[in-house]
C-alpha positions as CSV (number, residue, x, y, z in Angstrom):
1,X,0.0,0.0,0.0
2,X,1.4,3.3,-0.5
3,X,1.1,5.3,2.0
4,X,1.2,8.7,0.6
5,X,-2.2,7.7,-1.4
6,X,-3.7,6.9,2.2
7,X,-2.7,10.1,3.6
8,X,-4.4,12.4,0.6
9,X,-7.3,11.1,2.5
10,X,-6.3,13.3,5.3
11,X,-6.7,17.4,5.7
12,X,-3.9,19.1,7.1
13,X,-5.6,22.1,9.0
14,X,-4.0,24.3,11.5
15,X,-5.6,24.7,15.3
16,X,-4.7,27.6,17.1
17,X,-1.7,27.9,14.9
18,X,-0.4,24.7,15.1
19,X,-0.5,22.3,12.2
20,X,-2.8,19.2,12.8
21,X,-4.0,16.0,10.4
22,X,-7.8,14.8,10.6
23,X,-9.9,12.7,8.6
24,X,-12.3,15.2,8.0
25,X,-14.5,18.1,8.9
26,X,-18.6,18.9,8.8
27,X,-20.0,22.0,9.1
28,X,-23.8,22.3,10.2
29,X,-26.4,24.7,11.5
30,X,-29.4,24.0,13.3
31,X,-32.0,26.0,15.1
32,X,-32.1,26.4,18.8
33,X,-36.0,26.3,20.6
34,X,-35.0,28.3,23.1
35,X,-33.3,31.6,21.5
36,X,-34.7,30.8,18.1
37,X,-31.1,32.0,16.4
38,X,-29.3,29.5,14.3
39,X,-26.1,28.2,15.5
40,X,-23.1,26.9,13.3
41,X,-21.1,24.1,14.3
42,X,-18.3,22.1,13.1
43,X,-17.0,18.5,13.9
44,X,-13.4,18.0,13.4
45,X,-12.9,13.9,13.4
46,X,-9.2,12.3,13.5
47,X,-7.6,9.3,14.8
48,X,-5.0,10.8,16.7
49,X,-5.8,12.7,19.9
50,X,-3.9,16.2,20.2
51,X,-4.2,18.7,23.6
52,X,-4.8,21.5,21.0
53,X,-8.3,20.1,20.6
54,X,-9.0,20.2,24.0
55,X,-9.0,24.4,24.1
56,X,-11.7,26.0,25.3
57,X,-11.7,28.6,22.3
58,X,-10.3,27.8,19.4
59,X,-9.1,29.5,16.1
60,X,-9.7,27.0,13.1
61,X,-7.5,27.3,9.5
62,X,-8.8,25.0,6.9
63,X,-7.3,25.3,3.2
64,X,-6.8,28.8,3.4
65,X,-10.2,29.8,4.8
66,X,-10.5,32.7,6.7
67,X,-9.8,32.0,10.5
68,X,-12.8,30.4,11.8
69,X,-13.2,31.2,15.5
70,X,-15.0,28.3,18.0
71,X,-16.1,27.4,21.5
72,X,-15.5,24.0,22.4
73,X,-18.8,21.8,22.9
74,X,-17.9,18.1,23.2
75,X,-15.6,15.5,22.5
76,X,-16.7,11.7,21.7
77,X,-14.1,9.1,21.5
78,X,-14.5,5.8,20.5
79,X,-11.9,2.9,19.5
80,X,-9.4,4.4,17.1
81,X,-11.9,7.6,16.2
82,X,-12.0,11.2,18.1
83,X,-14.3,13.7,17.5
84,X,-14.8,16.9,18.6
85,X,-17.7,20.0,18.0
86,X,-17.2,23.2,18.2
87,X,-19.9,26.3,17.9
88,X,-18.7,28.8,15.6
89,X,-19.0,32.4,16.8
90,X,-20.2,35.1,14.6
């Protein structure tokens, strides 16, 4: 297997100015009940754990978007997968 075919598979974004590889990204938006404003959200998913996920606020670079700014929300591991959701701020 070669494994520079495996890793085009990865994204190679940069968290609070520090370079980090994860599978991949979503982006979402939903409505909250309660306020009735729409929040943004995005789900960074990887297979290898890194403290710089763990910030409370974080400032997300993906391919040269603009610096997207984010609030931690959750992280769900399970065997050999990470996840973690942040709200986007306006």
């Amino acid at each position: 297997m070669d494994i520079h075919k495996k890793m085009d598979k990865h994204f190679n974004i940069k968290v609070n100015n520090k370079s980090v590889i994860i599978l991949k990204y979503k982006r979402e938006s939903y409505y909250d009940d309660n306020t009735g404003e729409e929040v943004n959200t995005i789900e960074l998913i990887t297979k290898i754990p890194n403290d710089v996920f763990d910030h409370r606020v974080v400032a997300i670079d993906i391919e040269g978007e603009a610096n997207i700014k984010a609030t931690w929300i959750m992280h769900f591991s399970q065997p050999g997968l990470h996840r973690y959701k942040y709200r986007i701020s306006k």
